[in-house]
N, C-alpha and C positions, 0 to 999 in steps of 0.2 A: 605450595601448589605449583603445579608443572603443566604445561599444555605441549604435547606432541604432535606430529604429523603422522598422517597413515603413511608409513611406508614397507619396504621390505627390508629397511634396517631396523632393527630394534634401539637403535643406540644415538636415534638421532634425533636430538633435543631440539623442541623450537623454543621455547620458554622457560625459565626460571623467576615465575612470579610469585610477587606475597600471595599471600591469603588476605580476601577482600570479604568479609562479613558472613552473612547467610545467603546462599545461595539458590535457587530454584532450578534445579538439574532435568533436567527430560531429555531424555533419550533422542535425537535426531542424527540420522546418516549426514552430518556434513562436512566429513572428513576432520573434524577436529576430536584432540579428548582432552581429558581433564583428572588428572591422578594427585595425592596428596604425597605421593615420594618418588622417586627414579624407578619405575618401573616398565616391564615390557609392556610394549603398545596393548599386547593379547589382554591383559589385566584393567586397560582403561574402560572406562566411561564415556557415553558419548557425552557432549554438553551443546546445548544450542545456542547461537550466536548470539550472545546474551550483549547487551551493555556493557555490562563485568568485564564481561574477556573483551569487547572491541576499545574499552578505556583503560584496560592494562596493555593491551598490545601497543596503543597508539601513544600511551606513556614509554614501553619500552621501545618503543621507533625512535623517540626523543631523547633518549637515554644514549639509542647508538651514534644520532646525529652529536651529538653533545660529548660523544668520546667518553661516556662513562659506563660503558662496558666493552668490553673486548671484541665478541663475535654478534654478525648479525645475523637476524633470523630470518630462514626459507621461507619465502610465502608461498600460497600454493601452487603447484606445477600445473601446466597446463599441455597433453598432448596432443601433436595436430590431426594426429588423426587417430581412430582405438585401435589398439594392440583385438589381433583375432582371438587370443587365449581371454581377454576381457568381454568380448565382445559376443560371444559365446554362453559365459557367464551374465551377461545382462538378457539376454535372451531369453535365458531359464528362468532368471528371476523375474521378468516381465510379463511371462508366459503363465508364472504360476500365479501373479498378482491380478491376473487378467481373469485367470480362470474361477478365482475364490469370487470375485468382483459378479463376473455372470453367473455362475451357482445360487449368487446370492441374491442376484435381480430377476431372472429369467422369469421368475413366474407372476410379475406385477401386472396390475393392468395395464400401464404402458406397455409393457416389453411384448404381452400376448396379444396388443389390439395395433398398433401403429402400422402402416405399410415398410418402412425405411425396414424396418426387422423380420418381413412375412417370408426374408429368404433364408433368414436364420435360423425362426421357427421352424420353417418345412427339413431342413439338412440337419435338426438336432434334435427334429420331436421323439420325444421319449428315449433317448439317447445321453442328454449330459451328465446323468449321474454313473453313469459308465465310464465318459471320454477323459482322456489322461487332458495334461493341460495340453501337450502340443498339441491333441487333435481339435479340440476345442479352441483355443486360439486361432488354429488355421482354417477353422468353420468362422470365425467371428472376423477373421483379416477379409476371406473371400465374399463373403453374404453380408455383412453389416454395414448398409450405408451411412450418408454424413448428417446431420441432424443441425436445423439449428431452434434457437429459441420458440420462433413460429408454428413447432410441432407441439413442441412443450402447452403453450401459453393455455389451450382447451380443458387440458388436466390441472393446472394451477388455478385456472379459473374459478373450479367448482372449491378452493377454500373461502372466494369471497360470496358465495351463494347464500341468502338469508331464508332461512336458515340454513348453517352449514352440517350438512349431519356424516359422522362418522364413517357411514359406508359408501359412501363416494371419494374418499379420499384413504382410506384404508387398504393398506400394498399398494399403493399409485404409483408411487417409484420404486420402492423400497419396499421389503415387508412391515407392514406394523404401519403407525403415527407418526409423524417427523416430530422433535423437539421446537425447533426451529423455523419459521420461514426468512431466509435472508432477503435481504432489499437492495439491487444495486441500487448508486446514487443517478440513476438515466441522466449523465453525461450530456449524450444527443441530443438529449430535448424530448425523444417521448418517454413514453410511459415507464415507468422504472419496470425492472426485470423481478422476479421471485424464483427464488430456488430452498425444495424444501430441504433440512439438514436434519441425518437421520442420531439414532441413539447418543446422541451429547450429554445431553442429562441424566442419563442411566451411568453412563463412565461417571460421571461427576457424586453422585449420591449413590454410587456403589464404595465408591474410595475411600479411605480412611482420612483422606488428606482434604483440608480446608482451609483456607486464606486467614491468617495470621493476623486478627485486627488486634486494633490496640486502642485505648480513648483517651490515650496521654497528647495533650498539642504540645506539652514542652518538650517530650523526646525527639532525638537527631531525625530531621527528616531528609534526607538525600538523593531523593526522585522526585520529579514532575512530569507525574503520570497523566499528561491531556488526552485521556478518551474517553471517549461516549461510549456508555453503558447498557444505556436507556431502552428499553424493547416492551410493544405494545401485547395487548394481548386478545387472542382469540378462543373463545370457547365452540368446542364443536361437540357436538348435541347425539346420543345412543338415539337407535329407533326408537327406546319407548319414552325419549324423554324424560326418564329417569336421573341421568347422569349425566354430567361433562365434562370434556376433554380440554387441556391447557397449551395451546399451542403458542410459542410467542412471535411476534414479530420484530427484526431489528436488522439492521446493517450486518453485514458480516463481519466487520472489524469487532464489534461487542462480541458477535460470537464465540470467536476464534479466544480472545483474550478472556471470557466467562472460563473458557475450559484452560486456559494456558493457567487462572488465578482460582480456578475449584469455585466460582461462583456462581452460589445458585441464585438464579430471579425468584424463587419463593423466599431466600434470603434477606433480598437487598431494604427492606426495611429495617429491621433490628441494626443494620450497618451501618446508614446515612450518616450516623454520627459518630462513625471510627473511621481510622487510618487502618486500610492497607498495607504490609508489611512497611515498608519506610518511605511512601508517600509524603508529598509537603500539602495536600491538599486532602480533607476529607471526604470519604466516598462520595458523598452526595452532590459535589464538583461535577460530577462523570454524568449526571442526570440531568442537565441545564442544557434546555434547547436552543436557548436565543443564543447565537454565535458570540456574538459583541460581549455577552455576560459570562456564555464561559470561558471565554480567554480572557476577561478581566480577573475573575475569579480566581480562576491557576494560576494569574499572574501576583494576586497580591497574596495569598498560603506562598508562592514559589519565593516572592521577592523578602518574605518574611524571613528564609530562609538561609542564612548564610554560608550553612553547611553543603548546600546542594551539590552533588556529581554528576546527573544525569535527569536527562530528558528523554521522555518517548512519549511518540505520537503517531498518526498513522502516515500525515504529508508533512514534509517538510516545511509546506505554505502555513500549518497552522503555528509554527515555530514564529516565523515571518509577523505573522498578523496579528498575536500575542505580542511580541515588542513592539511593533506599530501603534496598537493601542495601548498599550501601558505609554509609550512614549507622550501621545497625547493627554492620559489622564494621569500622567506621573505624580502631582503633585496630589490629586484626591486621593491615590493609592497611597502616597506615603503617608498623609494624614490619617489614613484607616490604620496604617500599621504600627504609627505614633499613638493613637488614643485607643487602638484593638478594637474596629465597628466596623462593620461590612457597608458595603458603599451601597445604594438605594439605585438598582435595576429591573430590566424586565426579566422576568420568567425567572426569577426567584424566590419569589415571597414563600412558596411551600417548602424551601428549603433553607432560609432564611434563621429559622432555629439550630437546625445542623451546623451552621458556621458560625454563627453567633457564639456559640458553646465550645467553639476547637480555636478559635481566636484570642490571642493576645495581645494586651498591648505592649509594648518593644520603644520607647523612645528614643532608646541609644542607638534601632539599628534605624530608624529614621533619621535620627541627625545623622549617621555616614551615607545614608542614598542618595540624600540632599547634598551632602559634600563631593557626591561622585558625579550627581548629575543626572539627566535623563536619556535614555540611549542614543539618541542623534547627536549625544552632546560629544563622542570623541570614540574612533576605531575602536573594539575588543572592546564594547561596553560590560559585557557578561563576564569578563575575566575581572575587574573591578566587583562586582557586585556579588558575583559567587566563586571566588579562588579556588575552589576544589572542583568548577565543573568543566570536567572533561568531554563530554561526548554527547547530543542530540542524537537519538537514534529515528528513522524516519526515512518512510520512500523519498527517495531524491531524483528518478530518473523518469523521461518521458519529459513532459510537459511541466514537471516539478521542478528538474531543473533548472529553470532559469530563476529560482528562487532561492539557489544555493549561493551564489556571489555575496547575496546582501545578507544572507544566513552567517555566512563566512564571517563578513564584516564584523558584524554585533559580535561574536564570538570573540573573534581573532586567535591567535595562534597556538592556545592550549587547548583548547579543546575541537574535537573534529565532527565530523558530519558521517552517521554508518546508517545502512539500510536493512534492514530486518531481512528483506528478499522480496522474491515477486508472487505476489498475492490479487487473486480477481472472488469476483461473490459466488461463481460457480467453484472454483478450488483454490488451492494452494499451488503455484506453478513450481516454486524453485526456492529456495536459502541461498545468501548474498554467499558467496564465493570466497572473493576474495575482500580481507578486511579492509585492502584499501581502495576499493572498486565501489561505485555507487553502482554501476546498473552490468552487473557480472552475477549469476546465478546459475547454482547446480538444479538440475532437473528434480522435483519431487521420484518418492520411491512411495508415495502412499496411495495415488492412483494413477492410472494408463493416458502416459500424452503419447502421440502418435504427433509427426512431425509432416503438412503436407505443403510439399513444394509451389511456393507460389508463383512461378516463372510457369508452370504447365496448366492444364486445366484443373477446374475445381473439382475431384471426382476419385474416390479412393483409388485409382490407379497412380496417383499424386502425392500419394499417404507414404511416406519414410519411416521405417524403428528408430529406434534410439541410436540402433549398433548401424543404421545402413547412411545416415544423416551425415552430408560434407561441408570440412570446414569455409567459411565463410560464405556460405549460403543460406538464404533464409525462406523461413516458414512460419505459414500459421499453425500456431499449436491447435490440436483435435484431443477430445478431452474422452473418456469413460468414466467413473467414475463411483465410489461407494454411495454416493447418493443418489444413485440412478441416474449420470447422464450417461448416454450412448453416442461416441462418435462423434463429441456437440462441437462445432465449430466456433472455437474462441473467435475470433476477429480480430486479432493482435499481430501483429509480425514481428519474428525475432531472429534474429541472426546467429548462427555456430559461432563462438569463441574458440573451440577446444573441449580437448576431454578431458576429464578427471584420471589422473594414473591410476591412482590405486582400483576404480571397478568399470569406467571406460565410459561414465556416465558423461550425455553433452553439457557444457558449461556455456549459455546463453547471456545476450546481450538482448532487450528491448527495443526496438524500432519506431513503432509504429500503431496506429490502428489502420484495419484497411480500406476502412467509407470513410475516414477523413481526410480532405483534399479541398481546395478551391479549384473550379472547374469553370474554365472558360471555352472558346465552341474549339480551338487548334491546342491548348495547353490544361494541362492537369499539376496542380501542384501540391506536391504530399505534405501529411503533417512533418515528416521529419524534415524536409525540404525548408518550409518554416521554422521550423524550432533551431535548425542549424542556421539559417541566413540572419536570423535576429540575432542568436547570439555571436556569429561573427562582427554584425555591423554594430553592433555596440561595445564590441571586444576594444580595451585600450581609451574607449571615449568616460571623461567622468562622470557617469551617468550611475544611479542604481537602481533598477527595475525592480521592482515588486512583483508585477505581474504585467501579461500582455496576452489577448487574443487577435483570432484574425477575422476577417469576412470579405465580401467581393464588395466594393466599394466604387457603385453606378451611378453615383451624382450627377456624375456628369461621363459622356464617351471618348474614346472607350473605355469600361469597365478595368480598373484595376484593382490589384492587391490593396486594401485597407485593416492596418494594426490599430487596434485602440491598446493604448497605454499607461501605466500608472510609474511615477518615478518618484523614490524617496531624495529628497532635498530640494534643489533649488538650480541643478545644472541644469536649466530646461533650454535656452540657445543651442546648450551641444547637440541637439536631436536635430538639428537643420541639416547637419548632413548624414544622418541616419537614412532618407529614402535613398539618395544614391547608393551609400554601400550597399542596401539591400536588394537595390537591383543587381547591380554588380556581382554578388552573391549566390542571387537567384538562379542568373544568368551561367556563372562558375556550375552552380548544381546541375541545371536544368537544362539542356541542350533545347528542348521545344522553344523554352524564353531564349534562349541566347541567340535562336531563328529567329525569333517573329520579332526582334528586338534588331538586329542584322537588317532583315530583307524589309522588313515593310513598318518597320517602326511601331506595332499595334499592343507592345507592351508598355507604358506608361510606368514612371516612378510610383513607388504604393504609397499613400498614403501612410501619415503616423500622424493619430490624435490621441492628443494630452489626456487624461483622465482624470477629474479633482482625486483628492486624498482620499484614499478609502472608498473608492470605489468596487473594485473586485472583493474586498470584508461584506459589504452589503449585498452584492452579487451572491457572495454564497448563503447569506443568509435568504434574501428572493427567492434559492432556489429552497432551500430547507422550508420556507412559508407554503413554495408549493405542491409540497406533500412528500419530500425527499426525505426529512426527517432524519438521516443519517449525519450529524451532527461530525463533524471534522472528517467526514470523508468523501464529502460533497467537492468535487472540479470541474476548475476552469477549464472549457475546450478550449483547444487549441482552435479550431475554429468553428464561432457561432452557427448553432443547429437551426435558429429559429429568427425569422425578420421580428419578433416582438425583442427577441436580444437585443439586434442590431438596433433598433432604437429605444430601449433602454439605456446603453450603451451611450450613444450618440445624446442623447439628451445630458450625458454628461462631461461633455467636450469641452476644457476649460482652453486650448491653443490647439492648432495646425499647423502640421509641417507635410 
């Protein structure tokens, strides 16, 4: 197996790797390929950033460190600015992908009733199945305003209408039914968002191709697959009553991964009691709502496991929050995997037969976990308990971040931390970049991001292409999309990295959200502003943070920054000079504090309170009880949306600094 670079040399190897089992190939532009001999790029495959290939890469990095091969491998190029011959070429392809997109929407109830669009209907009534794409793109750049969820929410509404009947929701966004309705996990505090997803399970149940189960528990099992599956369901009602329609409900993460594994939700019963290709965990793992049970769960299938190579999961925190609690119930788990019994939890019992029956009992690999210990018990716990695991794949960037250090830790130094890419519930943004990058991503080619500059006003005059976008400036992404958004204004900021050589596409970095901020009456202080100042002033102290938000913390005047905290072990004295450096920090980032900290003294050190053990694990499950449901893709804000937070929170304040 060889993996190559796109370039204009044909002859320029990036890889000479084994062959690593059965593979799951799909097709994705992300400049990598994947061939079984030396051959010309023209001849390759695409492959998507698979685990496979970022645990062979990151063994062959070790391999060069280590002096046991000769030449080391290009990673990908990055230029600073795009070549016009590429740039040209991105145009065409953007313009044609634009145009299939509105062909294929224009005639919805959306698209023919909304104001934002009455200037694109009038400039293209009865006109688009005539206009080439440029002219239709450049009717959609000039007439199409920016849209955000607020437009939407009146059309999404009419799914939860009782009854919900067919012709109110039928071509809404899309022509036809959605398969789908995805759930973000509302972050902010209000309401969670829905976006419908269209034809998913027509690709899926038109394919020849379907998910590989097996009902053997003693075959090698080499993945631990922690995601939720799990999606509700809606029936919507013909006029006559006659018939109904199956729509589901679910997170977008089950989405995405239903169609990445060919599974169908008419399925998933006959399944519950197989493995998925080489899962350590059976399917019915992925359906356990109470947080705390599914990461006990996948901890004792995983820990049973000796063989294991890889993790994946959606955040990096559920990595984190799985050894936490396996930490504290180590010794129950081992006894489960000593005598082969599933341990007495919530939100089990209907699935309780399903692992009961893929469970064995193991007493030899008991007595070695006992002999190794429980993970707080010594650095690189995971490299003792599973020798072959190389790679946790997993968003790591944003506010996830700060839960790589202690990710790290438990790991230690053979196996690494890779990010799948940047993904939100309205779309797909990007595929991770570069392999050794957490928060570096290539721009999607499957729908229309428009880039609009946020230094000007908010107002398609502010709206950049792809080919007009400069490096190290930033924007918020503006979405179109195959499931009917128009023009939707993400609310994310992201920064130019560079472009991709080979087709001039931008290569982004993750910033921000843009209404996350603590706001005082002279000073505004952004999220990344936070997430950098924290992790500076704990940079070098022996401390290891789990997790941390923030909020305005008025107990007393004036009002200052307050972190509530959680930290694994017992270094809790060293957080005494954590407020300082954070001001100091602040102060470094934020010119307003370094004023009002200067002239008139009216920024105060921020607080930092302690938070007992396991605090932010039950935080997410609060939020899952309150109707979030999206089971490992529920997060922590950066900073608390809601005063019911802040004293939730607060009521679990074990010290103050």
């Amino acid at each position: 197996m060889h993996f190559w670079r796109k370039t204009s040399d044909p002859d320029v190897l990036i890889a000479d790797l084994t062959p690593y089992g059965q593979e799951n190939i799909n097709p994705v532009d992300n400049g990598w390929y994947l061939t079984d001999s030396i051959v010309s790029p023209n001849d390759c495959r695409s492959v998507r950033d698979t685990p496979c290939f970022r645990y062979r890469l990151a063994a062959y990095l070790r391999e060069v460190q280590a002096g046991s091969v000769s030449h080391l491998m290009p990673l990908p190029d990055l230029l600073l600015s795009p070549l016009s011959s590429l740039s040209e070429q991105l145009r065409r392809r953007s313009d044609e992908l634009r145009s299939r997109i509105i062909r294929a929407n224009h005639n919805t109830q959306f698209a023919q009733t909304v104001p934002e669009l009455a200037d694109f209907r009038r400039a293209t009534a009865g006109l688009i199945d005539g206009m080439d794409d440029d002219s239709l793109s450049e009717s959609f750049r000039k007439t199409v305003q920016l849209t955000t969820y607020d437009l939407y929410a009146p059309f999404i509404a009419r799914f939860f209408e009782q009854p919900c009947k067919a012709s109110a929701i039928v071509d809404l966004l899309v022509p036809g039914l959605p398969d789908y309705l995805a759930r973000s996990s509302s972050t902010s505090g209000r309401l969670p968002k829905y976006f419908p997803k269209y034809n998913r399970l027509s690709k899926i149940r038109s394919s020849n191709v379907r998910s590989w189960t097996i009902s053997d528990p003693l075959r090698r099992r080499t993945t631990a697959y922690m995601w939720y599956l799990g999606c509700d369901r809606m029936h919507i009602e013909d006029e006559d009553n006659c018939s109904t329609t199956t729509i589901y409900l679910s997170g977008d993460s089950a989405v995405v991964k239903r169609m990445d594994m060919y599974l169908d939700p008419d399925e998933d019963e006959e399944k519950m009691g197989t493995f998925i290709l080489d899962h350590a965990a059976p399917y019915a793992t992925g359906f356990i709502t109470k947080w705390r049970s599914f990461l006990l769960i996948h901890a004792l299938f995983a820990l049973g496991s000796r063989s294991l190579e890889s993790m994946i999961m959606v955040f990096i925190n559920t990595f984190v929050d799985m050894i936490r609690h396996l930490d504290m119930e180590f010794d129950t788990v081992v006894d489960c995997i000593a005598n082969g019994t599933i341990p007495d939890l919530d939100g089990i019992p209907e699935f309780r037969h399903h692992l009961e029956v893929n469970i064995v009992a193991d007493p030899e690999r008991a007595a070695e976990l006992r002999g190794i210990g429980r993970p707080s018990s010594r650095p690189g716990w995971c490299g003792h308990v599973w020798p072959n695991l190389r790679s946790v794949t997993a968003i790591a960037s944003g506010s996830f971040a700060s839960s790589v250090p202690l990710a790290q830790w438990f790991l230690g130094s053979d196996a690494g931390i890779y990010s799948p890419g940047f993904g939100t519930t309205e779309c797909w943004i990007g595929s991770s970049y570069s392999p050794l990058e957490l928060n570096q991503f290539k721009l999607t080619n499957n729908d229309i991001i428009e880039l609009l500059d946020i230094s000007k006003d908010d107002s398609t005059d502010a709206l950049a292409q792809l080919w007009e976008v400069e490096l190290g400036k930033r924007y918020e992404p503006v979405l179109t999309t195959r499931d009917g958004l128009w023009r939707y204004r993400l609310g994310d900021v992201v920064e130019i990295c560079g472009f991709d050589p080979t087709d001039g596409v931008p290569i982004i970095r993750f910033v921000e959200r843009r209404d996350v901020a603590i706001r005082f009456p002279n000073v505004v202080v952004t999220e990344e502003e936070l997430r950098t100042a924290m992790s500076s002033a704990v940079l070098n102290m022996p401390v290891k943070v789990i997790n941390w938000t923030a909020t305005i913390d008025d107990r007393s005047l004036p009002a200052r920054i307050g972190f509530f905290v959680e930290l694994a072990g017992d270094q809790v004295s060293d957080l005494s000079r954590a407020p300082e450096r954070l001001l100091d920090e602040l102060s470094r980032l934020n010119s307003e504090i370094a004023h009002e900290v200067a002239i008139r003294d009216a920024i105060r050190k921020p607080t930092i309170r302690l938070l007992r053990s396991g605090t932010f694990s039950n935080f997410l499950q609060l939020k899952l009880d309150e109707g979030s449901r999206n089971n490992g893709q529920v997060k922590v804000p950066v900073v608390l949306p809601k005063a019911e937070y802040v004293t939730w929170f607060a009521n679990r304040v074990v010290q103050e600094f």
